[in-house]
C-alpha positions in Angstrom: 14.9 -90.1 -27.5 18.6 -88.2 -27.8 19.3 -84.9 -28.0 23.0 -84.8 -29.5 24.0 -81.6 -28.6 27.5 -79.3 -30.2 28.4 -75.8 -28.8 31.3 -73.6 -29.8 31.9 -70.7 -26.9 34.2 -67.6 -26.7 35.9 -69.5 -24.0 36.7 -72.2 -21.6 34.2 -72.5 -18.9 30.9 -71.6 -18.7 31.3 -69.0 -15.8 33.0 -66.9 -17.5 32.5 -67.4 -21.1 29.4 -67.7 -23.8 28.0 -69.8 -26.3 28.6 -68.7 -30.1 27.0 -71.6 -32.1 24.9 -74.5 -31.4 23.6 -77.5 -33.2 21.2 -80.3 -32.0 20.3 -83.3 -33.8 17.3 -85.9 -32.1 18.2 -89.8 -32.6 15.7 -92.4 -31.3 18.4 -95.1 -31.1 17.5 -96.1 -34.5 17.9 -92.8 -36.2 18.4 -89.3 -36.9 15.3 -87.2 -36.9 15.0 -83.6 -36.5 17.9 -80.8 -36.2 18.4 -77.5 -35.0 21.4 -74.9 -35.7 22.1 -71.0 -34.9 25.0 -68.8 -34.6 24.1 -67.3 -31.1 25.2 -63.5 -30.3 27.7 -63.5 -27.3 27.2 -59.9 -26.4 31.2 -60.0 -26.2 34.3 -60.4 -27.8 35.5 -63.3 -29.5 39.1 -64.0 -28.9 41.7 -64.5 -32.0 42.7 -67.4 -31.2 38.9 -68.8 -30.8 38.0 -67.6 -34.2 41.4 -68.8 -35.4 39.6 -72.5 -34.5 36.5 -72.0 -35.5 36.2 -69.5 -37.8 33.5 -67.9 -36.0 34.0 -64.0 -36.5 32.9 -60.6 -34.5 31.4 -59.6 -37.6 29.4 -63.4 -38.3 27.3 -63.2 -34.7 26.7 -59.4 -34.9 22.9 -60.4 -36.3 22.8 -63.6 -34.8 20.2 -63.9 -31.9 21.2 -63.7 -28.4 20.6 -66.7 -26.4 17.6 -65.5 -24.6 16.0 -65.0 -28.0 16.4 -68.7 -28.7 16.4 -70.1 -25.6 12.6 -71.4 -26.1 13.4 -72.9 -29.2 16.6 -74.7 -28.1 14.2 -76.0 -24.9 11.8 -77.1 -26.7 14.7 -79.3 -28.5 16.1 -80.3 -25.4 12.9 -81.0 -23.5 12.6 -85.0 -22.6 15.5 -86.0 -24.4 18.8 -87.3 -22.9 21.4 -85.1 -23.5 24.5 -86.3 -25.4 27.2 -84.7 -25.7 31.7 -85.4 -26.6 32.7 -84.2 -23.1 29.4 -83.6 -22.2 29.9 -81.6 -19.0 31.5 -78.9 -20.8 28.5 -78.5 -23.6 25.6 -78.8 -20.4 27.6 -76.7 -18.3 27.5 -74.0 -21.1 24.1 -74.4 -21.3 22.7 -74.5 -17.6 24.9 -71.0 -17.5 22.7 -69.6 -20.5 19.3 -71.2 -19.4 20.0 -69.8 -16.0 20.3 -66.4 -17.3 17.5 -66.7 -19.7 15.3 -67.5 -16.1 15.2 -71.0 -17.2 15.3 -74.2 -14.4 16.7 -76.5 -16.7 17.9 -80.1 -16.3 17.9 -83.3 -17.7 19.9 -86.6 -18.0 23.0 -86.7 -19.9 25.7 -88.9 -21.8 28.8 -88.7 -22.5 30.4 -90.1 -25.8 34.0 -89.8 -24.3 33.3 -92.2 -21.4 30.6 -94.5 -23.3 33.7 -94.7 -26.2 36.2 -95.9 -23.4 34.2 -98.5 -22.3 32.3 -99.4 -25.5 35.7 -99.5 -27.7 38.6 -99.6 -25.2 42.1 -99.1 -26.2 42.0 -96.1 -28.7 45.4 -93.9 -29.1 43.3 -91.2 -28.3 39.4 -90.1 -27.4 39.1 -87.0 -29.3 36.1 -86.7 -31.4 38.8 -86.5 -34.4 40.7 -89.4 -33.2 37.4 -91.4 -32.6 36.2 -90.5 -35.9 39.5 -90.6 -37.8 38.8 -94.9 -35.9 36.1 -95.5 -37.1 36.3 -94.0 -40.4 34.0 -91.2 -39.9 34.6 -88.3 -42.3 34.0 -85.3 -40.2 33.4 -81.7 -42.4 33.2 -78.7 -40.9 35.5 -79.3 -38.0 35.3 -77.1 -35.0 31.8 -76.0 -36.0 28.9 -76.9 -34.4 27.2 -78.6 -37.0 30.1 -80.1 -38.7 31.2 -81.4 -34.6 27.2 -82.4 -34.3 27.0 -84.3 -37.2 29.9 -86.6 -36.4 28.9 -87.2 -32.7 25.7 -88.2 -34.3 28.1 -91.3 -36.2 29.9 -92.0 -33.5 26.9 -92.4 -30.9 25.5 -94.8 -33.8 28.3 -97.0 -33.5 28.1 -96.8 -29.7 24.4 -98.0 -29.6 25.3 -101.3 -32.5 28.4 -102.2 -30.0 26.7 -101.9 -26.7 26.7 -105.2 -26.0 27.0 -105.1 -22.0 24.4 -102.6 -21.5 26.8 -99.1 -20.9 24.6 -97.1 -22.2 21.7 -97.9 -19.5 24.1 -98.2 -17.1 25.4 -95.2 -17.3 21.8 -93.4 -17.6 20.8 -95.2 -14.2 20.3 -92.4 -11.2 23.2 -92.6 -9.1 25.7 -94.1 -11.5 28.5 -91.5 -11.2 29.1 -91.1 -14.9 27.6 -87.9 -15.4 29.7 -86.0 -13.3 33.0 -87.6 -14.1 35.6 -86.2 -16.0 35.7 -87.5 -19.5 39.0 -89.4 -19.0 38.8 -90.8 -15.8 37.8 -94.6 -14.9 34.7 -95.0 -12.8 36.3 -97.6 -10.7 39.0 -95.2 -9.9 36.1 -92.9 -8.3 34.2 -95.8 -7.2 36.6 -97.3 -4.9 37.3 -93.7 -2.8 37.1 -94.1 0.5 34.4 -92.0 2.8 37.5 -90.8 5.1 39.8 -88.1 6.0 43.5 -88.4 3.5 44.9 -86.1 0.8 44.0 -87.3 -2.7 45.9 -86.9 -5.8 44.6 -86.3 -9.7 47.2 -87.7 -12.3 47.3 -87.1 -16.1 47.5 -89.4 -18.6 52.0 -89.4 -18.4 51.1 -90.7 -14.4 52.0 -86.8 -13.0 50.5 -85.7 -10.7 48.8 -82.4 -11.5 47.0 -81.6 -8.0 47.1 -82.2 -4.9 44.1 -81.7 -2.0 42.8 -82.7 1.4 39.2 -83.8 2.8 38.0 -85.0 6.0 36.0 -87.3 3.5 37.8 -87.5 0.3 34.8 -89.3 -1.4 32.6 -86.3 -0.7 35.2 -84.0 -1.7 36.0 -84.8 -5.2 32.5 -85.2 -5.8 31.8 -82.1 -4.9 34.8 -80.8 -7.6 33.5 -82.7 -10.0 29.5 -81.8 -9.7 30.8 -78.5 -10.8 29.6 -76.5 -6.9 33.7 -75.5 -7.2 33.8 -72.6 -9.4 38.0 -73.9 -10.2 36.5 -76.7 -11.0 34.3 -76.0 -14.5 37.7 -75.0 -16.1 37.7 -77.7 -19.0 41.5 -77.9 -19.1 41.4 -79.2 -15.3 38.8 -82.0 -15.9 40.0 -83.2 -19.3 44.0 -83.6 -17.6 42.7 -86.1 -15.0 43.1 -89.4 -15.9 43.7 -91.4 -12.4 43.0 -90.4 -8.7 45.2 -92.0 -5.8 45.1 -91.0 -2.0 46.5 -91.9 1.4 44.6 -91.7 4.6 45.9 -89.3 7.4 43.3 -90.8 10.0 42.0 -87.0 10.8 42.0 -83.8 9.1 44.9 -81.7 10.6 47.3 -84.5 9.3 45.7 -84.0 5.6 45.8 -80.4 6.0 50.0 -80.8 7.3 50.5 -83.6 4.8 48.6 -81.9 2.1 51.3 -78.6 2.5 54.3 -81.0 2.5 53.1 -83.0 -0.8 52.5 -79.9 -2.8 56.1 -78.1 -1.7 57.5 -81.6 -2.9 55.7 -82.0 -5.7 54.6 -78.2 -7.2 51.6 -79.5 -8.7 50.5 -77.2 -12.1 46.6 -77.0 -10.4 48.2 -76.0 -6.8 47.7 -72.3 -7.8 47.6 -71.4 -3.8 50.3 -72.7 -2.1 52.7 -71.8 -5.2 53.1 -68.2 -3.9 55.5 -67.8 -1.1 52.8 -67.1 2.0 53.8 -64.1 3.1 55.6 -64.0 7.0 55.9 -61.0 9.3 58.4 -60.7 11.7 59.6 -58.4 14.6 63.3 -57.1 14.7 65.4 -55.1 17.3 67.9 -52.8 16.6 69.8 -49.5 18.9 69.4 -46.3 17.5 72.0 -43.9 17.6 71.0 -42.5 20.8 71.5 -46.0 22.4 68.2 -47.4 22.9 66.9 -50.6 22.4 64.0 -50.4 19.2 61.6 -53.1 17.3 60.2 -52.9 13.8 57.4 -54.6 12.3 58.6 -55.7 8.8 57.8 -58.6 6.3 60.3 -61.3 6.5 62.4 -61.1 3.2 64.6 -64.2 2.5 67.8 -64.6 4.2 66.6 -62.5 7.0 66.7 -63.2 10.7 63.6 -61.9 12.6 62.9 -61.8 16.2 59.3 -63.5 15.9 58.0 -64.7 12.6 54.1 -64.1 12.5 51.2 -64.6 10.5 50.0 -61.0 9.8 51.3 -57.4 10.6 48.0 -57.5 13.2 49.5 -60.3 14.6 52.6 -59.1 14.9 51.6 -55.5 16.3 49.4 -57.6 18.8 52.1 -59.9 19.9 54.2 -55.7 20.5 51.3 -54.8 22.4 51.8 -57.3 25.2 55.3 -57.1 25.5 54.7 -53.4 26.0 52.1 -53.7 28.6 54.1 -56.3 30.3 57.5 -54.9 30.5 56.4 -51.1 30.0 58.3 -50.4 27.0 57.7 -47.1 25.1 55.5 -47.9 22.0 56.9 -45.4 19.8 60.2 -47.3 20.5 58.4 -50.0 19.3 57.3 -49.1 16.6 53.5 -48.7 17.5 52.8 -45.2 18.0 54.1 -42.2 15.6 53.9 -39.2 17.6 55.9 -35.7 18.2 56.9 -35.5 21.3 55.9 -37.9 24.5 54.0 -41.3 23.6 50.5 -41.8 24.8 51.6 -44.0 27.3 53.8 -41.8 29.1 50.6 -39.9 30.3 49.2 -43.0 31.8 52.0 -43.7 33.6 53.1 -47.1 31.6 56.1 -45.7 29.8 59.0 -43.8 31.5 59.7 -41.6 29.0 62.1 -43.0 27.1 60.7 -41.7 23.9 62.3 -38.3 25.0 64.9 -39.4 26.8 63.8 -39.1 30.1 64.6 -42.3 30.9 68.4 -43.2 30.0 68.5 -45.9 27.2 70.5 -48.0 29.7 67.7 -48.1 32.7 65.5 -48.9 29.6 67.5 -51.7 27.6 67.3 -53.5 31.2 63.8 -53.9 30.3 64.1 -55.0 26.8 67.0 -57.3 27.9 64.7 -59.0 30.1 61.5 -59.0 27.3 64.2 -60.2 24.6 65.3 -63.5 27.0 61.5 -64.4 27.0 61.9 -64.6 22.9 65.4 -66.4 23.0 64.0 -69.7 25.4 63.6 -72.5 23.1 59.6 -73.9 22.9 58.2 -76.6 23.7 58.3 -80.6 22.2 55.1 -82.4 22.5 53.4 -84.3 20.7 49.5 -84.5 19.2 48.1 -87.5 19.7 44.9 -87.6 17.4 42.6 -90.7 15.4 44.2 -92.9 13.2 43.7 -93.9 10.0 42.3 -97.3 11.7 40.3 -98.4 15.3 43.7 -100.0 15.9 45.9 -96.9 15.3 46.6 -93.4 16.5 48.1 -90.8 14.5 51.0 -88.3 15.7 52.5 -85.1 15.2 56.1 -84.2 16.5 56.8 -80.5 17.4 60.6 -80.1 18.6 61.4 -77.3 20.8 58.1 -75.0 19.0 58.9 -76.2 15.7 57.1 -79.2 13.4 59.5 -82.6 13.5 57.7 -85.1 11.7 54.3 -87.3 11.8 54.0 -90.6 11.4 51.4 -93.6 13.4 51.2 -95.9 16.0 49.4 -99.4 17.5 46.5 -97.1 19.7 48.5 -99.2 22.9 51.5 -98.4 22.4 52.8 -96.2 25.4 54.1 -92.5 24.6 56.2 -91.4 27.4 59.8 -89.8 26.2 60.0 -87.7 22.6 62.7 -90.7 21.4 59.5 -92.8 21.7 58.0 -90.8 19.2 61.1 -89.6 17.2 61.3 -93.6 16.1 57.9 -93.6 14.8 57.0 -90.2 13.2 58.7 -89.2 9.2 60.6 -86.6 9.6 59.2 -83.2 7.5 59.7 -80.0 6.9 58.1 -77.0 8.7 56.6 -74.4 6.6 54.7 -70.9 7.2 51.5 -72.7 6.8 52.5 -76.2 8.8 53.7 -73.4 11.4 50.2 -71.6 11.6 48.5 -74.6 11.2 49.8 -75.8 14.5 49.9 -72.5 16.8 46.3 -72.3 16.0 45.6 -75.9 16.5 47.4 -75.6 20.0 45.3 -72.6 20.9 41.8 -74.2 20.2 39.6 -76.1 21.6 40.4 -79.8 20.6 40.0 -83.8 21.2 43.4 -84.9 20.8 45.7 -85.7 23.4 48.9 -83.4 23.5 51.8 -84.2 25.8 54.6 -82.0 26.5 57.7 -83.3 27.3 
């Protein structure tokens, strides 16, 4: 027995949003038997533009019963029937969110019409419930009401069952099959054929653009995991319904997906690639003389065009990074910036600073100092290499740094012989370093890790 199942919502997604109307109709796979409907109370505001769809006023649910009023009744219409929904995720979704709240466990098998109608009757202009029904010649009244939407889901899922011929409706009711969690627009085989390994993954609309981009140590586990609806991102209907096609490429290890990752979405600005889209913010340590000739530092964010010192993560970072060069060259802190104090700094009473701050110490005696701390900043950093897993037993992955800053990555036979950076220059693709490639690799550097690093 069938549960075919319509909801109209004062939004989106189910997390943040609530049901307005539902309508269920039983089938037996022969068909229709009983039927439920109810305008449901929302206990909120139902955007213009939502009643400009549906029609569904403020004023209309006002009496209605809230959710938890009902919720038996709907249950009890639910209970041991598959649940069949047009882009079913987003009706159950909606649901599991109410029943929740209601102190209802529920859960149950579900279809989708979209997917069964892709693979049942293939090469439609469209899979709308309109454009399916418009197909078919299924007059649909009452559009964009739960009922009305109901009712014609009801006629499509009849034509469904009569040209079933292979057996997709079983198949995709079998435990384990995948379809219940896909998006409504996306080929199984496309999910099916995801590799179990580390890579950055792509999710393409139906024009072939790509509209996100992400990373996974197991990209198989990963985009499960969106699409089994754990991700909160990931129950916005507008994401799910856009993906039509996933690709990927394998990075052999995680770092590489998370560097690769960065560079693919600077290249391609993806519209789901909400994070990355906002400039990370960079903070950075300048010197300047004040007017009485000594040698200062300022902790600022790093504004574009400017040329700081040290470019850093965080202002803790950056004050942290002060610190040391303070203890280790005994600089005045309040000439750097780290202590605002009238008169003598803290320091001066310990001994560590030479007065300075009050000109106790002549700005030249003191700039000798700096000098010295500021030559330490000015050497070039290292080139080495990371030598990590590959995307195969045969291979190794690398990662070029060139004097402290990212080069390029690229891979190579696991015998090949590293010994001079232009052994590695010729095998890496050259990139471009950004705040979070930059982070990512100072922190990698400082951790505990596997990979083999040579410094040349």
């Amino acid at each position: 027995m069938y549960a075919i199942v319509d909801i109209e919502t004062t939004g989106g997604y189910a997390e943040n949003h609530r049901i307005t109307e539902i309508a269920i109709v039983h089938h037996d796979g022969l068909q229709v038997g009983k039927s439920f409907r109810t305008l449901v109370n929302p206990v909120r505001n139902i955007p213009s533009y939502i009643t400009g769809l549906t029609g569904i006023t403020n004023e209309m649910v006002l009496t209605a019963p809230r959710f938890e009023e009902v919720a038996e009744d709907i249950l009890k219409m639910l209970e041991g029937k598959v649940f069949v929904a047009h882009n079913a995720h987003f009706d159950y979704s909606f649901l599991k969110k109410e029943f929740e709240q209601a102190g209802i466990n529920w859960q149950t098998k579900k279809l989708c019409t979209v997917r069964l109608s892709r693979k049942i009757i293939p090469g439609l202009r469209s899979y709308s419930l309109g454009s399916i029904a418009e197909s078919l010649g299924i007059k649909i009244t009452n559009r964009h009401r739960a009922s009305g939407d109901a009712e014609a889901t009801v006629k499509v899922f009849d034509v469904l069952i009569q040209r079933d011929k292979d057996g997709q409706i079983a198949k995709a009711l079998k435990r384990n099959s995948g379809e219940t969690i896909l998006p409504p627009n996306l080929p199984k085989e496309d999910f099916d054929t995801l590799p179990a390994k580390a890579g950055v993954y792509y999710f393409l609309n139906a024009r072939g653009s790509v509209i996100y981009v992400g990373k996974a140590a197991n990209i198989k586990k990963r985009i499960a995991g969106h699409f089994s609806g754990d991700a909160r991102e990931w129950s916005r209907q507008n994401i799910r319904n856009e993906i039509h096609r996933i690709r990927y490429e394998l990075t052999g290890n995680e770092m590489l997906a998370l560097i690769f990752e960065s560079q693919e979405i600077r290249r391609l600005w993806p519209k789901y690639n909400q994070a990355q889209k906002h400039r990370v913010e960079e903070w950075g340590i300048y010197a300047y003389e004040d007017r009485n000739g000594y040698l200062r530092f300022s902790v600022n964010t790093v504004m574009r065009g400017s040329q700081p010192l040290v470019r850093l993560s965080s202002k803790g970072d950056a004050w942290n990074f002060l610190w040391e060069k303070v203890h280790a060259y005994e600089l005045c802190p309040k000439l750097c910036g780290l202590q605002v104090t009238k008169g003598l700094c803290f320091q001066h009473q310990t001994g560590e600073c030479h007065g300075a701050c009050q000109e106790i110490e002549t700005s030249k005696k003191y700039n000798k100092r700096v000098s010295k701390m500021l030559d330490t900043l000015q050497q070039k950093g290292e080139s080495l290499v990371i030598i990590g897993k590959g995307r195969t037993q045969y291979e190794k992955s690398l990662v070029l740094v060139k004097e402290g800053t990212y080069y390029g990555h690229g891979f190579a036979e696991r015998k090949q012989s590293i010994e001079t950076f232009t052994d590695v220059q010729q095998l890496v693709r050259p990139g471009v370093e950004t705040p979070t490639i930059h982070n990512l690799i100072s922190s990698y550097l400082t951790s505990v890790k596997e990979d083999e690093v040579i410094v040349f």
